[in-house]
Structure formats: structure tokens, C-alpha cells
N, C-alpha and C positions, 0 to 999 in steps of 0.2 A: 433461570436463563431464558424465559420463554418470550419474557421484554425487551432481549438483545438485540438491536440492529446492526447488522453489520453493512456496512456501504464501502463505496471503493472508488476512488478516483481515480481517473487512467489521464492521461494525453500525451503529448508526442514531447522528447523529450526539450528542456529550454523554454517551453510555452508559460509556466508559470505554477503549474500543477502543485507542487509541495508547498509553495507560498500558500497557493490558492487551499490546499487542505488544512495545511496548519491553522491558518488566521478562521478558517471555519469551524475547524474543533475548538480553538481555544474559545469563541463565542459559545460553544455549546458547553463548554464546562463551566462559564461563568452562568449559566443558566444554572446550573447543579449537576449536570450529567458526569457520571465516571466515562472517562477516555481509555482507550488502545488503539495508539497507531503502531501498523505495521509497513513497515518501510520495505517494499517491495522493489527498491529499484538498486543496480549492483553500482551507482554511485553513493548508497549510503547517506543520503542528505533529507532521508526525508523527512526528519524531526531535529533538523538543526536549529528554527527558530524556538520551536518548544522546549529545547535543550539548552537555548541561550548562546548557539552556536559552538556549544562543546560537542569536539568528533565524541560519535559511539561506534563501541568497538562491535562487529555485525557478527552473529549467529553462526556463521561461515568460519568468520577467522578465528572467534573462542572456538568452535569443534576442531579446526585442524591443530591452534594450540594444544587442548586437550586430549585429541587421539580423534575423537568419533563426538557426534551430537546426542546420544546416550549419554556420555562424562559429563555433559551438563546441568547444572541446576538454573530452574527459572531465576533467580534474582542474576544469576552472573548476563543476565539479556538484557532482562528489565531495567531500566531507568527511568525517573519520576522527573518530568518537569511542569513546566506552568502548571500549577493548580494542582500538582498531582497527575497528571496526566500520563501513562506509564505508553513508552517507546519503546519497540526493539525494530532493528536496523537486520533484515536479513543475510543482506550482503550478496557477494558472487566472487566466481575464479577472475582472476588475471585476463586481461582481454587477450582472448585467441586459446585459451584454454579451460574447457570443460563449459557448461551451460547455466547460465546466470537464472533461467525458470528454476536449474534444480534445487536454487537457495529456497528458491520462494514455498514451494514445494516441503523442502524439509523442514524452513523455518514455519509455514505454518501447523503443521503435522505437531513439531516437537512443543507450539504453546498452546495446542488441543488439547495435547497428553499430559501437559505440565497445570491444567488449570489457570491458566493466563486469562482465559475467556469470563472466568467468575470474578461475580462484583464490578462488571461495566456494564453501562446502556448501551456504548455504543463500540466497536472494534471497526478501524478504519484503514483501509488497504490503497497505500500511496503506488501505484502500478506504472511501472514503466511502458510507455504504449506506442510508440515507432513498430515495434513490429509483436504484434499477438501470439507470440507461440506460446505452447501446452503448456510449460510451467507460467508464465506471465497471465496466463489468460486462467489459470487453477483460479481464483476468486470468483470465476464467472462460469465455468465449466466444474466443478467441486459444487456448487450454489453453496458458498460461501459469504460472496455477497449478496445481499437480497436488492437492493440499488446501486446502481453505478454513474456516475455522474462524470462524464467527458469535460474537463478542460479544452478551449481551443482557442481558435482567433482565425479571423478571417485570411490567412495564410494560406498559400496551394497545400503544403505538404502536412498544416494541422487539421488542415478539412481530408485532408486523404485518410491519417491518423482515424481521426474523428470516423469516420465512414469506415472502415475495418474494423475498430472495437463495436461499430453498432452493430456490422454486421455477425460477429462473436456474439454480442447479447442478443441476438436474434436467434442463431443457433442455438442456443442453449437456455432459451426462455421459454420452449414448447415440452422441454424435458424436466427443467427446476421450476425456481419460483423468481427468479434473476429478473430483473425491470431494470429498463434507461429511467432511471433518478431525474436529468436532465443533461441539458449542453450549459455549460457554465463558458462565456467570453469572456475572457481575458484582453481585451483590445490593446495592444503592443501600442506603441509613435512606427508604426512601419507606412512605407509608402501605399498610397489608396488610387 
């Protein structure tokens, strides 16, 4: 596991981000590389093009079916699309109830402890980025991810986005081994 990278894509949400990760991994698997994304965001979409836009059922809603995220086994997460590319969808509560970091948080925890991480090159963290709190920002404060790479576009509110999660890899790039990867544009048809 010493050849593992793990990277992570944030930006604010709507900008383009999951697009923008998916269509990048599936490029790296046709290279040869094994894939893991983790879908970090409590809309669950972050592996819908890799999935062929089949919903996946997220990490959250199997444990509350189940009782607890213990009653789990890795394959009931796991799902295999393009090329093999293995997806779990962490998931979140209900809007307005309980904190959507603490999906991300348990979900990454429970495919630590499950062996999820063995036989990939790469593990890639789809992150929801309008607002950086402590479980969202667990990829980058965990040194989890070792690159992060910002989706944006020259938009007020994705350059605001953009400009707090760097401020986050700033924080916590004197304590880990966390690096800005880059600024990935995404340029919208918006007004200029």
C-alpha cells in the first residue's frame, strides 16, 4: 500500500466537480490503474457517471437499515463500474437533521477497517466544498489525502469556495503531508 495515492477533489457545489473527478479517473483506469472513489458528498452522485447513472445505495442508509455501520460487510458498499472501478457513496441525514461530515467520517473509517484501500493505486475523495467543516474537511485534516485539487470557475461564490478549502490545505499542510494538487477550471457559458 506504500504506492497508494490518495487525492481528493473539493469545490462548491453545481461547479462541475463529480463530472470533473469521474471523467479523470476513468482516464487513469484506462491507463491500468485500480480505482476508489469515495463519494463524499450527502447528495450521493458522486459515481453516477462510473455507475452508468445507477443510484448507489450510501454507507449511511445500508447502516441505518442494518442497525449500526459494524452490521456491515464491504461488498454490501462496494460497487464495480467502468473498468472495474469500485465506488461507495457515503451518503448523509435528512437536511436539517444530524451532520452530513459525520457520513464522511464513518464512511471513511469503516473502508480503513474493511480493507477497501488494498489493491488500488489510487482512492479518490469527491468532497462537498461550499462550506469546509471538520467532517468534510476529514480528507485534508486526517492527511488522508496527499493532493487536493479544487474545481472552480471564475464565479464570486466558486473563487470564495476555492479560497477556503485552500485556506484548510494551508492549515493542515505544516502538520501532514496534504498539498494543493492544483485549481482545476471548469469555465461554465456564464456571464463575463
Amino acid at each position: 500500500m506504500s504506492d497508494l495515492r490518495q487525492i481528493a477533489f473539493y469545490g462548491k457545489g453545481g461547479i462541475g466537480k463529480s463530472t470533473t473527478s469521474q471523467n479523470t479517473l476513468a482516464a487513469l483506469v484506462d491507463l491500468g490503474q485500480k480505482i476508489l472513489i469515495v463519494g463524499c458528498d450527502p447528495k450521493a452522485d458522486s459515481t453516477r457517471l462510473i455507475l452508468n447513472a445507477k443510484a448507489q445505495d450510501t454507507v449511511l442508509h445500508l447502516a441505518a437499515q442494518e442497525g449500526s455501520v459494524e452490521d456491515l460487510e464491504l461488498e454490501d458498499v462496494l460497487k464495480a463500474g467502468y473498468k472495474g472501478i469500485k465506488c461507495v457513496e457515503s451518503g448523509g441525514p435528512e437536511p436539517g437533521v444530524g451532520c452530513a461530515g459525520r457520513g464522511v467520517i464513518t464512511s471513511i473509517n469503516f473502508l480503513e477497517e474493511n480493507g477497501a484501500y488494498d489493491d488500488v493505486d489510487y482512492v479518490s475523495y469527491d468532497v462537498l466544498g461550499d462550506v469546509v467543516c471538520g467532517g468534510f474537511a476529514m480528507p485534508i485534516r486526517e492527511n488522508k489525502a496527499q493532493e487536493i485539487y479544487i474545481v472552480m470557475s471564475g464565479e464570486m461564490m466558486a473563487l470564495y469556495a476555492a479560497n477556503n478549502i485552500a485556506k484548510g490545505i494551508l492549515k493542515y499542510a505544516h502538520s501532514g503531508g496534504v498539498r494543493l494538487g492544483g485549481l482545476i477550471c471548469n469555465e461554465r457559458q456564464t456571464d463575463r
